[in-house]
C-alpha positions in Angstrom: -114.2 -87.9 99.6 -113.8 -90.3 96.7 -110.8 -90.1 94.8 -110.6 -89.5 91.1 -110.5 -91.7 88.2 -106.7 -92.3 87.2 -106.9 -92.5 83.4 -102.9 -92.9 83.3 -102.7 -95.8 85.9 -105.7 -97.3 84.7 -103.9 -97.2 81.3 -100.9 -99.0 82.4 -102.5 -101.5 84.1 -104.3 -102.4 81.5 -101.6 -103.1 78.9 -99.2 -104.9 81.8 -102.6 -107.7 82.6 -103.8 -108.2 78.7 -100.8 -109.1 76.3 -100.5 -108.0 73.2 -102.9 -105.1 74.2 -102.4 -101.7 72.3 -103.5 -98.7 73.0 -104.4 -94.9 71.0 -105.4 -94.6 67.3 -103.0 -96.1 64.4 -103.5 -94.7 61.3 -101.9 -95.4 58.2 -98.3 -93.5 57.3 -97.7 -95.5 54.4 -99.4 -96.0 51.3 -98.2 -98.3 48.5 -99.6 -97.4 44.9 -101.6 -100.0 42.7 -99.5 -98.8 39.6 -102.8 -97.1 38.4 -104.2 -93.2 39.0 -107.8 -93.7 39.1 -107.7 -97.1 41.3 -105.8 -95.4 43.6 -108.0 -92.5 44.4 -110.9 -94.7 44.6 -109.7 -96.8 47.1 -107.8 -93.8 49.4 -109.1 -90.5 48.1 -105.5 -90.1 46.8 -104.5 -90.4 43.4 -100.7 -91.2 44.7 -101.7 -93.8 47.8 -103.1 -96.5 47.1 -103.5 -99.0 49.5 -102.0 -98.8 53.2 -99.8 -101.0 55.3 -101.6 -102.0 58.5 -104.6 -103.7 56.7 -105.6 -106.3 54.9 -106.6 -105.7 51.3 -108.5 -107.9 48.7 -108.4 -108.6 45.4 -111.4 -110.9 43.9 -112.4 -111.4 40.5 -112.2 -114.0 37.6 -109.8 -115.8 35.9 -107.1 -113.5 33.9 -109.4 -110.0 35.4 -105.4 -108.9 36.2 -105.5 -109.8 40.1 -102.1 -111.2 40.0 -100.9 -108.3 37.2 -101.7 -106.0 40.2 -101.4 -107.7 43.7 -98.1 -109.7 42.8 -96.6 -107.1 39.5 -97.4 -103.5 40.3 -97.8 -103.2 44.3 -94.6 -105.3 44.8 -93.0 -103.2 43.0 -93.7 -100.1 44.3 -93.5 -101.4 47.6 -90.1 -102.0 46.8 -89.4 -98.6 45.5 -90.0 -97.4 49.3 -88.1 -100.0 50.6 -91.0 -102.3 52.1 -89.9 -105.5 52.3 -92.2 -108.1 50.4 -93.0 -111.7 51.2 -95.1 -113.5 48.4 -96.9 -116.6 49.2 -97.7 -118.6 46.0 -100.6 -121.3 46.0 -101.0 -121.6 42.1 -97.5 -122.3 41.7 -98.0 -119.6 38.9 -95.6 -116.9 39.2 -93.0 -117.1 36.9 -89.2 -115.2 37.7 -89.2 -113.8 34.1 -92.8 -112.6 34.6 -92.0 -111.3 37.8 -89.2 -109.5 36.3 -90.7 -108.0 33.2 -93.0 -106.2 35.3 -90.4 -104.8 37.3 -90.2 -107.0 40.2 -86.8 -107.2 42.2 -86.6 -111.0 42.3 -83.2 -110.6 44.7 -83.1 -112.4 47.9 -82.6 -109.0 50.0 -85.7 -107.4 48.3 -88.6 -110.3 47.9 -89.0 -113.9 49.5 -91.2 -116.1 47.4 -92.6 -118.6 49.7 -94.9 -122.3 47.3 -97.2 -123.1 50.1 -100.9 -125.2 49.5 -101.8 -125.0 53.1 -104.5 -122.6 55.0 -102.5 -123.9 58.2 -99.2 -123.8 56.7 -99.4 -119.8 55.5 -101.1 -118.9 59.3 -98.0 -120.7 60.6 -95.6 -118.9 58.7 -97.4 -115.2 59.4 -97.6 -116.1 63.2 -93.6 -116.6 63.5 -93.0 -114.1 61.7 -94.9 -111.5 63.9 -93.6 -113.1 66.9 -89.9 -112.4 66.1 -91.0 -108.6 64.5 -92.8 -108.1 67.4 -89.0 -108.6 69.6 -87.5 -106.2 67.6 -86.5 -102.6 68.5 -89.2 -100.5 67.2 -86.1 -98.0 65.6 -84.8 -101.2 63.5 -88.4 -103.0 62.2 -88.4 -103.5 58.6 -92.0 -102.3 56.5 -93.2 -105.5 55.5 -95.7 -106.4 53.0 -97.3 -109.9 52.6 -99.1 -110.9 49.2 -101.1 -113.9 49.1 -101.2 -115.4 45.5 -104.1 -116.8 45.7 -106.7 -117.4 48.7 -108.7 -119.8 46.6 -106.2 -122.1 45.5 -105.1 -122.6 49.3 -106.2 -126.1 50.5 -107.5 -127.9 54.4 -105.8 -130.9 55.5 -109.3 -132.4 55.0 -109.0 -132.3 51.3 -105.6 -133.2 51.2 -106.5 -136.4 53.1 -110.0 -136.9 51.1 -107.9 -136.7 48.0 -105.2 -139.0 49.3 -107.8 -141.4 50.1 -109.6 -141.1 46.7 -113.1 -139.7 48.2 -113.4 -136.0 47.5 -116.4 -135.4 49.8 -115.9 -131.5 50.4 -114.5 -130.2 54.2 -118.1 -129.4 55.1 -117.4 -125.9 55.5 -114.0 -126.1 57.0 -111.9 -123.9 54.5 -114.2 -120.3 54.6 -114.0 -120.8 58.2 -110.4 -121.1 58.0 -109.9 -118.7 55.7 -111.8 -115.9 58.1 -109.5 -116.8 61.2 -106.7 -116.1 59.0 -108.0 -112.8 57.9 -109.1 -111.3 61.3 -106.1 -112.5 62.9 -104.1 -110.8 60.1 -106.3 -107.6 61.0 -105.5 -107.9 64.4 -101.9 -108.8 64.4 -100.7 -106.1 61.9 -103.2 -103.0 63.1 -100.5 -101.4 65.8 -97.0 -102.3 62.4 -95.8 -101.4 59.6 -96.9 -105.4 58.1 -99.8 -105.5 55.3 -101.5 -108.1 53.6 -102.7 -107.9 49.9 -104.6 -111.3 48.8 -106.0 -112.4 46.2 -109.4 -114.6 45.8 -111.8 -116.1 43.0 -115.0 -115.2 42.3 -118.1 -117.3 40.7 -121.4 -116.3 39.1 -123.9 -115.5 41.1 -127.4 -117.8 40.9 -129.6 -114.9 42.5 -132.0 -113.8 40.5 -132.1 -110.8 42.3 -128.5 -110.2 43.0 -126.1 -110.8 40.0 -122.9 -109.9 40.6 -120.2 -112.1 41.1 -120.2 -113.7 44.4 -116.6 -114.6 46.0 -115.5 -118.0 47.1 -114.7 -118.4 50.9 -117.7 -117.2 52.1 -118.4 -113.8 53.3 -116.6 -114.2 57.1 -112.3 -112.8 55.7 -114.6 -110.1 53.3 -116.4 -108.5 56.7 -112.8 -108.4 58.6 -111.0 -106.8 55.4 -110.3 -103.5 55.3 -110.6 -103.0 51.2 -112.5 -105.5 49.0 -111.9 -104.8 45.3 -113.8 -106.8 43.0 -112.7 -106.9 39.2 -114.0 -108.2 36.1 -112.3 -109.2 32.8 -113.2 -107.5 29.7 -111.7 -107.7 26.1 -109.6 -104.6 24.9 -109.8 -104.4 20.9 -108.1 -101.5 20.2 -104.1 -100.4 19.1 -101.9 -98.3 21.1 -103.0 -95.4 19.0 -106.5 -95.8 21.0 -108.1 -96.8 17.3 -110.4 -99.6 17.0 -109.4 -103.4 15.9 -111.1 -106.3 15.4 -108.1 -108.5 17.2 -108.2 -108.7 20.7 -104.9 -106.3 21.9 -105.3 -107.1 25.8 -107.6 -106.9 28.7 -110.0 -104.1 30.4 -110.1 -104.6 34.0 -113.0 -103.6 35.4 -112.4 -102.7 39.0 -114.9 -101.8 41.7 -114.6 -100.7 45.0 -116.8 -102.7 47.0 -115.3 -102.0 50.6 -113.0 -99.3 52.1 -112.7 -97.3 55.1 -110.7 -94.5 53.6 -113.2 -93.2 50.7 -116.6 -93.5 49.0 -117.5 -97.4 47.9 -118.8 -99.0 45.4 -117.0 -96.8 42.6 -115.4 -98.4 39.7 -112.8 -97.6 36.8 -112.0 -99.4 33.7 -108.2 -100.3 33.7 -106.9 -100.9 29.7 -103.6 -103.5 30.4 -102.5 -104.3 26.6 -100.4 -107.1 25.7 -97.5 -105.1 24.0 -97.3 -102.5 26.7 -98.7 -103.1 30.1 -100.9 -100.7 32.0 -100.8 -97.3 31.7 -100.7 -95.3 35.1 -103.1 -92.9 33.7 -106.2 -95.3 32.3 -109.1 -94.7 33.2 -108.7 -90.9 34.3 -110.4 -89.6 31.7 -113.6 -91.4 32.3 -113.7 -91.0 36.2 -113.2 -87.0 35.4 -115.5 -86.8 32.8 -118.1 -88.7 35.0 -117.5 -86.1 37.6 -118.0 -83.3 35.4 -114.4 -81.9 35.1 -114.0 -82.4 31.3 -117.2 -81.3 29.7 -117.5 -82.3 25.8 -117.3 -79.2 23.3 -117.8 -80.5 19.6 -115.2 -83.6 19.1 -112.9 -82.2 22.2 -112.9 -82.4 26.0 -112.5 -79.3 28.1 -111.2 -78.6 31.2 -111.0 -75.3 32.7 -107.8 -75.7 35.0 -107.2 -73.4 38.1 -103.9 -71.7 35.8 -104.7 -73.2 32.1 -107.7 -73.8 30.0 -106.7 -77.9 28.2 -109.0 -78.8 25.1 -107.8 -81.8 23.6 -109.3 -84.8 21.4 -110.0 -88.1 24.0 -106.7 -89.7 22.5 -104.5 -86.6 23.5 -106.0 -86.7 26.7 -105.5 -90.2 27.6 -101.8 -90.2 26.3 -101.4 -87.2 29.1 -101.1 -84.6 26.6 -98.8 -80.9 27.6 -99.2 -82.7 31.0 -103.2 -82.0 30.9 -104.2 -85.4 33.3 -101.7 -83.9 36.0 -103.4 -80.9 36.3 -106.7 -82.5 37.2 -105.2 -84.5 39.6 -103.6 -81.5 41.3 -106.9 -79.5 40.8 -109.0 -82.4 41.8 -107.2 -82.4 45.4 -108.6 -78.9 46.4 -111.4 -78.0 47.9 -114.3 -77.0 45.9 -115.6 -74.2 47.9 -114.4 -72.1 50.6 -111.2 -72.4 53.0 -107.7 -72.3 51.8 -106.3 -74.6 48.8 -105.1 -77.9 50.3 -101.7 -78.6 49.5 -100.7 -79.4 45.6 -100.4 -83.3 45.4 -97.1 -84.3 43.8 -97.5 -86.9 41.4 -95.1 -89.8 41.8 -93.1 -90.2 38.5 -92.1 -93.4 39.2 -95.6 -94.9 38.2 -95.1 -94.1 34.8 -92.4 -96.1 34.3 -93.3 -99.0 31.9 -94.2 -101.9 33.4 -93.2 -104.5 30.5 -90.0 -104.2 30.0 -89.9 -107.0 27.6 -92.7 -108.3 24.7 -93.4 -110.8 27.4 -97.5 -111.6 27.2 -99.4 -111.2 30.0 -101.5 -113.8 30.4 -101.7 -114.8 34.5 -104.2 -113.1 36.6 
């Protein structure tokens, strides 16, 4: 009589012939926020996650769309508020300390490690060691880690460094999106089974399609298949005063952010993120237009209604997007129950710490 399959021995055998093998499901367990409500819940169906460590996350768009304000200003530093160690890898040679700081950035050596590199090869180098020695480590004693690449565009090939020592720029014939892919799935590969994420940022140029006008990315479409969240952004002008009134001066940007790719809620939505000069971004732009657009504030004369679970709120738009009596947080607690049926999920606790502000000086944001 034949014997029976051995799940358990064929599992060990498995992991002892192919290094580096791992086995089971790893799902997320932590979350770092994007600074902003709305972007948050678009990307993780969580207005209080954000994006998650264990992937690779992308930020494209153009020039001063608030890449940078985000990737390198708001998720280092919440990352740091959860103790997540962050390692930021700067090809512009763009990111200033005082910037740094007046978005709230810990600059100390025990808390970030700003790392001027030019080089594809160079920043695969530096992620390989790195996993090599975390992988050593006693799984008790591993440090979260978070790596932001600042930018993926501005990151060069030894081909043009030598065309452009030699004084003939031909192009590297393809060679830098295909670089830049292997560094992406082997980020996706390496970090899956740790507590290590990647947030990158990339450039994007128009599009000469007719028939398809968005804004294409540069590297080619090879890293954007192996990412785990693709968010594309555009830069618009913000002309209005902190009061929300109108102006004819232009007060700061609107970051239009869309959702092209993620595996952890529905794509291709999009918010509008208001980041003035004076201030910095609110934690709660954009809420009132994703909650109007699905139908929780209904319009009644000049005032927005929303029939809470506990209260009734009926505010002007301005007293809504300043967070009147608290009326934003109750849509975001509402928003996480179910709409019909079964028992209330638990009440999501907004993290305060958000809402700090994030310019903490008159400093002018003007990098991406």
């Amino acid at each position: 009589m034949p014997k029976p399959f051995d799940v358990s021995k064929f599992r060990k055998s498995i992991t002892k012939s192919i290094d580096g093998l791992s086995i089971g499901f790893h799902d997320p367990t932590d979350w770092i926020s994007t600074g902003n409500y709305a972007l948050n819940y678009l990307i993780s169906g969580d207005f209080n996650k954000g994006i998650p460590l264990g992937k690779v996350t992308v930020l494209a768009g153009e020039s001063g769309a608030g890449k940078s304000y985000i990737a390198s200003g708001n998720i280092i530093r919440h990352a740091q508020e959860q103790g997540i160690f962050c390692v930021l890898i700067d090809s512009e040679n763009a990111l200033d300390e005082p910037w740094l700081k007046a978005l709230g950035v810990d600059t100390s050596e025990d808390k970030l490690m700003k790392l001027n590199m030019s080089m594809i090869d160079d920043v695969a180098k530096t992620i390989v060691e790195f996993m090599k020695d975390y992988k050593t480590q006693d799984e008790q004693s591993r440090t979260k880690v978070l790596f932001v690449i600042d930018s993926l565009g501005m990151l060069l090939t030894p081909t043009d460094v030598d065309q452009f020592d030699k004084g003939d720029l031909k192009g590297d014939m393809g060679r830098k999106p295909k670089a830049l892919t292997a560094l992406v799935r082997n980020c996706v590969n390496m970090f899956g089974s740790y507590n290590v994420g990647l947030v990158a940022t990339n450039h994007t140029y128009a599009s000469q399609d007719m028939f398809d006008p968005d804004d294409k990315i540069s590297g080619g479409q090879g890293f954007i298949y192996a990412s785990s969240i693709v968010i594309a952004m555009k830069k618009l002008k913000l002309k209005e005063d902190l009061a929300g009134n109108k102006v004819t001066d232009v007060r700061g940007i609107r970051a239009a952010c869309k959702v092209m790719k993620t595996r952890f809620n529905k794509p291709f939505e999009s918010v509008q993120v208001k980041i003035p000069y004076e201030t910095g971004m609110s934690p709660y732009s954009g809420l009132v237009d994703m909650a109007e657009k699905a139908g929780l504030l209904v319009k009644e004369g000049n005032k927005l209604l929303y029939k809470g679970v506990t209260k009734e709120y009926k505010y002007f738009r301005k007293a809504w997007e300043s967070n009147e009596d608290g009326c934003l947080d109750a849509v975001m607690t509402d928003y996480g129950k179910p709409k019909t049926g079964g028992e209330p999920s638990p009440e999501p606790v907004v993290d305060k710490t958000v809402e700090k502000t994030v310019a903490k000086s008159s400093t002018t944001i003007t990098s991406e």
